[in-house]
MINU-142117 format. One record per atom (N, C-alpha, C, O): x, y, z; residue in one letter. Coordinates in pm, whole numbers, plus 50000, padded with zeros to 5 digits. Atoms other than C-alpha are relative to their C-alpha. Layout:
BEGIN
XYZa
...
//
This chain:
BEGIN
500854988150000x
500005000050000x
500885012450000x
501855013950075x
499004988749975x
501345034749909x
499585008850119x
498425008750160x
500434989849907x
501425061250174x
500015015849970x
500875022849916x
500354986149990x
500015093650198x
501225012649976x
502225016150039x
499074990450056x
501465120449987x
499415014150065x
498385017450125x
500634983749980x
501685158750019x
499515008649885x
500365015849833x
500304994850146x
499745172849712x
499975016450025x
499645020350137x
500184990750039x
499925209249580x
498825004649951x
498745003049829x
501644995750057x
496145223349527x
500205017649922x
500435028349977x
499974983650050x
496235254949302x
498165004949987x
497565008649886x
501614999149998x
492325259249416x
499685012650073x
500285014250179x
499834990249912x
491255291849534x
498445000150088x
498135008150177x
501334999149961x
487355279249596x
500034994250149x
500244982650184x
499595004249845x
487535280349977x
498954988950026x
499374979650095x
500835011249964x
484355257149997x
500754986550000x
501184979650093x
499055010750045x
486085231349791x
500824994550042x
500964982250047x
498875004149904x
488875231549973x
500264998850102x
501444998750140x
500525002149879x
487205226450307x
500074985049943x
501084978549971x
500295016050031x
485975189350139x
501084995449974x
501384984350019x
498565013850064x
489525179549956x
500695004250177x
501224993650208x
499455001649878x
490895188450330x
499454987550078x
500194978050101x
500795007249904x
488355168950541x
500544986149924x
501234977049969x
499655015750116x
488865140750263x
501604995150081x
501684984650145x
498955000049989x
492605144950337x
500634998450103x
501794994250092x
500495000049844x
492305145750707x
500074987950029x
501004983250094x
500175015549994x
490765108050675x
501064991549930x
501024979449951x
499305008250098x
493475096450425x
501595004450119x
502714999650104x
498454995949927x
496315112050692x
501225004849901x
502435003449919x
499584992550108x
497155131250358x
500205015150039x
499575021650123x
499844981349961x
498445168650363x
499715009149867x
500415006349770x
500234993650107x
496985194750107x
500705013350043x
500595020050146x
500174986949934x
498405222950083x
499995010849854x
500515008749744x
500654988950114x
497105254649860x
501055012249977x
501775016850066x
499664990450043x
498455280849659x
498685006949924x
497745001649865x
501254990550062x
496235313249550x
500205002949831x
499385003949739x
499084990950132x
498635326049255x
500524987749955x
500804977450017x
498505008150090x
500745309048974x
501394997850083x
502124988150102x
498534999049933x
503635323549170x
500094995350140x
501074991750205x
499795008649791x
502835311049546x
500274988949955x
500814982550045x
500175020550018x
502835273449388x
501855001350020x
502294992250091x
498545004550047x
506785276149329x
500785003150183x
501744997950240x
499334998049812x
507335290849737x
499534985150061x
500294977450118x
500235013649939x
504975259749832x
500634984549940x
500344973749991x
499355011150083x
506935234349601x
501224996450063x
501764985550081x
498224998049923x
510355248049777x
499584992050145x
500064980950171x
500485002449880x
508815242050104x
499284985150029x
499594976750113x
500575014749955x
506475211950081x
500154989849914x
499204982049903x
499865010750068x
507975188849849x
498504992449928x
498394980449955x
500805008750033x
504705177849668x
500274992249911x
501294993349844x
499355007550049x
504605151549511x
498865000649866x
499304996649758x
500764996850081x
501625158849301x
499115015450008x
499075022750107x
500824984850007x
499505190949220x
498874999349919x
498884995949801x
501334996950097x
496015196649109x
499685011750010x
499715018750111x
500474984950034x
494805226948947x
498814998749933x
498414990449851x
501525000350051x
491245242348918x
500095005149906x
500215017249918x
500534990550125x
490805250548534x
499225009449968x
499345016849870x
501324992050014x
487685268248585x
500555012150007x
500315019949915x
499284988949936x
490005296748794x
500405005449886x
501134999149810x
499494991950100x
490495322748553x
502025002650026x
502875001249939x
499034999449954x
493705329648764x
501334986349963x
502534989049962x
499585010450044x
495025294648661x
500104993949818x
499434983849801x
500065002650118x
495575289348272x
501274985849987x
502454984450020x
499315013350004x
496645254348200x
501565001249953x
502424995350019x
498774997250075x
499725265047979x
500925007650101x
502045003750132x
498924993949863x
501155289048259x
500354996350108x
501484998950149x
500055006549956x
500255269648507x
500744988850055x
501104986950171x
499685009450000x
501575237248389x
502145006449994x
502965003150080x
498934993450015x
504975255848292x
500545008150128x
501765008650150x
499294993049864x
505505276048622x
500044986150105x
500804985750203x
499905008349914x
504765243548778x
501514987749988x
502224984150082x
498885006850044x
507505220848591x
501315008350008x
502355002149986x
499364992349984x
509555251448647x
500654996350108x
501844992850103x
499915003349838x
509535244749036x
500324986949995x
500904982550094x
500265017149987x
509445209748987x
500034990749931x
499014983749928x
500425006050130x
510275190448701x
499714985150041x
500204978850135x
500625009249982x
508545163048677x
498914994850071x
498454983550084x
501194998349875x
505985170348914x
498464991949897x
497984994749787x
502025007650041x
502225148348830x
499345014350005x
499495021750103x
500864994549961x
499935171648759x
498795000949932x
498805000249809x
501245002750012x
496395171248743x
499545008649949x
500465016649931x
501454990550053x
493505193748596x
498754998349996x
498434989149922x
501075007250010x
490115191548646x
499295016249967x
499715027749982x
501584988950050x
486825214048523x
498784996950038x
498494988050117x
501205002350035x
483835214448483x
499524991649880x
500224993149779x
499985009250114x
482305187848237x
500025006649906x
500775005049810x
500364989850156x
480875215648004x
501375005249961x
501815002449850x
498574992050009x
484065233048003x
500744993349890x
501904995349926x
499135008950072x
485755209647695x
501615011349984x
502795007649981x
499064989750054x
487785244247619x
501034999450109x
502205001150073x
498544997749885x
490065243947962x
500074983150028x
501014979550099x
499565014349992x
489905204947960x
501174997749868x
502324993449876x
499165002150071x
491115205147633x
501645007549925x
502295006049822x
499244988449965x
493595232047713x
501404993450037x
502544995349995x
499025005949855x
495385210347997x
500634988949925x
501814985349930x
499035015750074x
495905178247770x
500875007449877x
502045003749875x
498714989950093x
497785202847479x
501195005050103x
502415004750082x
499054991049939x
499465219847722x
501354987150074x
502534990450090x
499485015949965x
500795177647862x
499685002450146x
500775002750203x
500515002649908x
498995179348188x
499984982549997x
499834975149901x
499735015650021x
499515142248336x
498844996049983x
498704986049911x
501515002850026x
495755141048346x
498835013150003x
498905024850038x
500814986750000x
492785159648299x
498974995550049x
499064983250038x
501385002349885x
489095156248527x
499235008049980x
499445020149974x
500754993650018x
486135162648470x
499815005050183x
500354996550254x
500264996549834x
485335177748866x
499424989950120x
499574988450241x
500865013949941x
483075147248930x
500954993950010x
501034989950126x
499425011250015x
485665125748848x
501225005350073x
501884996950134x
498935000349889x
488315142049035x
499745001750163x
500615001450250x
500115001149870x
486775144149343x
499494984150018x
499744978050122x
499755014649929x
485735107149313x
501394993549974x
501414981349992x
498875005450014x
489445100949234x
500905005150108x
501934999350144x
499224990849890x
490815123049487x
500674989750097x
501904990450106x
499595009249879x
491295094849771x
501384991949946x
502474991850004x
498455000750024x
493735076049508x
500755005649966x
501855000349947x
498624989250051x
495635107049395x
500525003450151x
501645008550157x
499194994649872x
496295113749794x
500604989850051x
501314991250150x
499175012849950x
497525078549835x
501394995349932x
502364988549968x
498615001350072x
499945079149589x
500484993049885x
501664993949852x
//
């Protein structure tokens, strides 16, 4: 069994990120958030993640800058993307741009438990 990673959340929807906590809480997983493009690369220095998911929807978040400030900090870093289903335009944003995966929102919050396991 793998153990509990420390993921990078580039999510700024505080609701949201009440649930992937609580989730994260039960998994003895650590999330930890950046607001900006540019906070992700202070929390990368600092908390070694080992993966990162970013909300597409976030205007503040563009898959291409995103994914690039993130491999910047971190090469090789996993990283995720998820949307909204309707959204095909920032889904299909994230897989051009080589996001390791892309989520519809449904599907990353029912995937969430094995992306915090590792």
């Amino acid at each position: 069994m793998s153990s509990p990673v420390c993921a990078l959340a580039l999510i700024r929807d505080l609701f949201f990120r009440s649930k992937l906590d609580a989730l994260a809480d039960q998994l003895g997983a650590t999330i930890v958030y950046a607001s900006t493009i540019e906070a992700a690369a202070a929390q990368i220095a600092e908390s070694k993640p080992t993966i990162a998911m970013v909300d597409l929807n976030d205007a503040n978040f563009p898959a291409d800058r995103a994914l690039a400030a993130l491999h910047a900090a971190a090469p090789g870093l996993r990283v995720i993307g998820f949307a909204s289903h309707v959204d095909l335009k920032a889904l299909k944003s994230a897989r051009a741009a080589g996001f390791s995966a892309t989520l519809s929102r449904s599907e990353f919050t029912a995937r969430l438990p094995e992306l915090l396991r590792g």
